[in-house]
C-alpha positions as CSV (number, residue, x, y, z in Angstrom):
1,X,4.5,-3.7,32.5
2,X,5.5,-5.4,29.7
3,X,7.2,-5.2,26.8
4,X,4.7,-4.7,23.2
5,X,5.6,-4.9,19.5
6,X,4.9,-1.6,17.4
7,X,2.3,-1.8,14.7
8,X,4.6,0.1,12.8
9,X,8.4,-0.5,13.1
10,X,7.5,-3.6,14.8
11,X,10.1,-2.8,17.0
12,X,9.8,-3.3,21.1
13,X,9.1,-0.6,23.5
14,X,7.8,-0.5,27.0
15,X,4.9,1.4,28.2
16,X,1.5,2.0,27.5
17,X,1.8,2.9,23.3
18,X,-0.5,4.8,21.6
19,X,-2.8,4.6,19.3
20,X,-1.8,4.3,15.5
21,X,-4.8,5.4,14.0
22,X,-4.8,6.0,10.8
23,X,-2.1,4.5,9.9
24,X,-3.5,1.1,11.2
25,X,-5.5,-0.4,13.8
26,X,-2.8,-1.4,16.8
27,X,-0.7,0.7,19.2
28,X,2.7,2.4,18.3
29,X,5.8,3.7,19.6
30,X,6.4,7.0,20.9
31,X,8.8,7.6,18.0
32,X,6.2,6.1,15.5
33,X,3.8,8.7,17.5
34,X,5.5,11.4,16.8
35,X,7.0,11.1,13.2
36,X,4.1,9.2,11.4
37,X,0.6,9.2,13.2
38,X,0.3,12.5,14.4
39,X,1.8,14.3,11.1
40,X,-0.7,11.9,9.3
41,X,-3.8,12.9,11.4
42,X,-2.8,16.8,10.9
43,X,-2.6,16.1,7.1
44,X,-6.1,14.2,7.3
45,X,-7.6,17.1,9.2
46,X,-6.1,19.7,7.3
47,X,-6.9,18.6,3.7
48,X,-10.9,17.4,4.5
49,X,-10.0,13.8,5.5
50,X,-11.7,13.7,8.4
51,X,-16.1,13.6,7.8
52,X,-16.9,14.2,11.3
53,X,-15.8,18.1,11.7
């Protein structure tokens, strides 16, 4: 597998990524995962972000 570029730190990281919605379009790091998108989506759901619930 190779190596991608984080949508966010821009740094490299092996493996599959995950996806960095909302905070853009592309894939993330694990690290960017877990401090950023997913505290970002709980925020969104939490405070009436989302429109589809």
């Amino acid at each position: 597998m190779e190596d991608k570029i984080c949508s966010i730190c821009d740094k490299q990281f092996k493996g599959y990524g995950n996806n960095a919605y909302p905070v853009n379009d592309g894939i993330c790091c694990n690290e960017c995962n877990h401090l950023i998108v997913l505290s970002m989506r709980f925020n969104l759901k939490y405070r009436g972000g989302y429109k589809n619930d």
